[in-house]
N, C-alpha and C positions, 0 to 999 in steps of 0.2 A: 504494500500500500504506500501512495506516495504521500512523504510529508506533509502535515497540512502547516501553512507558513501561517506565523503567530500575526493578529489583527495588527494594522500600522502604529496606532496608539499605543499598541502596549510595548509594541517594537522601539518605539519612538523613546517613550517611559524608560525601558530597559538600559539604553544606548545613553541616555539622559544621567541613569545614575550610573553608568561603568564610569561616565565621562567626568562626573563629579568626584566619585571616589578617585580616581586616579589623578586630579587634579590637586585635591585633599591631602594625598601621599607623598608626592611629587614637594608639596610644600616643604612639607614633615621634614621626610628624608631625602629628598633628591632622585633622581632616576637609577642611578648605579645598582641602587639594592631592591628595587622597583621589581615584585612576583607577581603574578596574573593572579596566583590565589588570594593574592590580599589586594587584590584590585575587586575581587567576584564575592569576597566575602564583606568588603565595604559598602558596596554596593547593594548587597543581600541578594546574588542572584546564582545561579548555579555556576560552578566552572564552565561547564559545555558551552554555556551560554556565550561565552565571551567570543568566542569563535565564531557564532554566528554577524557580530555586528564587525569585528575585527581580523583581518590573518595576522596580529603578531601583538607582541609590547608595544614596541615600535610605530606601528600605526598608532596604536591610541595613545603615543607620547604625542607622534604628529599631530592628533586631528585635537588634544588638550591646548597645544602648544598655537597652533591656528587658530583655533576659539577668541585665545588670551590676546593676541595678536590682532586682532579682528577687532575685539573690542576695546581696545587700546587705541587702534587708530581713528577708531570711531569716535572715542571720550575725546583723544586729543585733535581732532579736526570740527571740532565742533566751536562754530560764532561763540564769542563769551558776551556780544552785546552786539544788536541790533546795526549799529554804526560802527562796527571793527572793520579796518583796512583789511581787504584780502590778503595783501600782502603778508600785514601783520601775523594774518590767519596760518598760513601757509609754513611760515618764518616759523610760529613758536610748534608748530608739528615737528616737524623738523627738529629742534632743539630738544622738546618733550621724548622725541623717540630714541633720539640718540643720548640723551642722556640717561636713558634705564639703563643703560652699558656701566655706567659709577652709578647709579641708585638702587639699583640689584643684579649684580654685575653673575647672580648663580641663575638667575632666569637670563640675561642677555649671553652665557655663555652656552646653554643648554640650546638656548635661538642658534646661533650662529656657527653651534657644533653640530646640529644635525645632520644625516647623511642628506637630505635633500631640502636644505636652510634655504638655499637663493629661491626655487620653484613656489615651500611653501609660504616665506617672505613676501613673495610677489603676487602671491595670490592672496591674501589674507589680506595685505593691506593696501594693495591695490584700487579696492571701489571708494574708501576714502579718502585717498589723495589725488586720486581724479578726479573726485566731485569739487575739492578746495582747490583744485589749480583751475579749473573750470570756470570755477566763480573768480575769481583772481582774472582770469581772461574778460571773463565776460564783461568785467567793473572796470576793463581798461589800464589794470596795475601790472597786470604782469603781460608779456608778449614773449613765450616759447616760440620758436621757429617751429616747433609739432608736438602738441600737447602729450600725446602718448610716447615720444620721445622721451619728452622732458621726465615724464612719470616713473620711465623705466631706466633713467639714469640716476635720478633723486634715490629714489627707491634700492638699487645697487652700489651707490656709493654708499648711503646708508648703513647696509648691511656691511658690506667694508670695512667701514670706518667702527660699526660695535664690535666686529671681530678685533679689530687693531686697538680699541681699548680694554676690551677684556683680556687681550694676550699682552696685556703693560709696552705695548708698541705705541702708544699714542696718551701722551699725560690731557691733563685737564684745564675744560672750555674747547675742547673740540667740537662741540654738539656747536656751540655761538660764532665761531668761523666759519664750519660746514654751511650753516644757514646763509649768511653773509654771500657766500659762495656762489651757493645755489640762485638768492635774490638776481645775481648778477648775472647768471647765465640766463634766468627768466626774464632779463630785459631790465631791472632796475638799476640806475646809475650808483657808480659806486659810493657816491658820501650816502645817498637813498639806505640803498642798502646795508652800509653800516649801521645807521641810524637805526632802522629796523630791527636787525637782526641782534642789536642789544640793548631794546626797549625792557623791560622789568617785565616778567612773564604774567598775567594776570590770572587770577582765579580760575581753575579748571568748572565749566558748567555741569552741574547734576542731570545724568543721562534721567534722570525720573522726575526733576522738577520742570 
């Protein structure tokens, strides 16, 4: 008799808490000592199970690590007020992402050591740095010679650049040059862009208010 495959919701459910627990763990103790059985018993769901939503550890460091990544650049790409330069906008992304690399240098080393960091990098935070360079365009502040260019250079020196501070290849205020950097390649002049790229960061906005 063939399998019957478990309702979407509860699949959905299931995959919900392997992905919590193991994010939970991951906190704890880091990925090194990271078992599937205490990923399945945190969770409260069978071992077997796990291999249903998963083929490895691995995967589901990936798809925790995307998550986190995803909602990261979502918090950090978000207006903090009605009237913010895009520029502005764009600029303290930039700065906020790259500087998890010195503010929790055991999650931006765990980023940028995985076996496929650039792919999932670029996919995770990809939809929210295209929609802030976007708007940056749109408002007339920023002029990339090709948006999706721009995206996919920002985005890989990025990642770059957290490698290079968590392997102590690159000391500190690197996140407030790269941005600087960036500003200029997107068309802003350079005193502009200075200016910008080391205004005072303001208050991150509450993704629930």
């Amino acid at each position: 008799m063939a399998e019957v495959a478990a309702p979407v919701g509860r699949r959905e459910r299931t995959r919900r808490r392997l992905l919590d627990a193991a994010r939970e763990l991951i906190t704890e103790k880091g990925v090194a000592g990271l078992r599937i059985q205490e990923i399945t018993e945190g969770a409260g769901v069978a071992l077997g199970s796990f291999y249903n939503h998963f083929a490895s550890k691995e995967e589901l460091v990936e798809a925790v690590v995307g998550e986190s990544l995803s909602a990261l650049a979502e918090t950090v790409s978000r207006p903090t007020g009605a009237d913010q330069d895009p520029a502005e906008l764009v600029s303290n992304a930039i700065r906020r992402f790259v500087a998890r690399a010195y503010e929790d240098p055991d999650f931006a080393r765990l980023v940028v050591h995985l076996e496929h960091a650039d792919a999932l990098f670029m996919s995770a935070v990809w939809p929210a740095a295209h929609a802030a360079l976007e708007e940056g365009v749109a408002a007339g502040r920023l002029k990339p010679l090709q948006v999706d260019l721009a995206v996919t250079t920002i985005l890989g020196g990025a990642l770059s650049l957290m490698r290079a501070i968590v392997d102590g290849r690159i000391g500190p205020g690197a996140e407030t040059a790269y941005a600087e950097m960036c500003l200029r390649a997107l068309g802003l002049p350079a005193r502009q862009a200075a200016a910008v790229a080391n205004r005072p960061l303001p208050p991150l906005v509450d993704a629930t208010g």
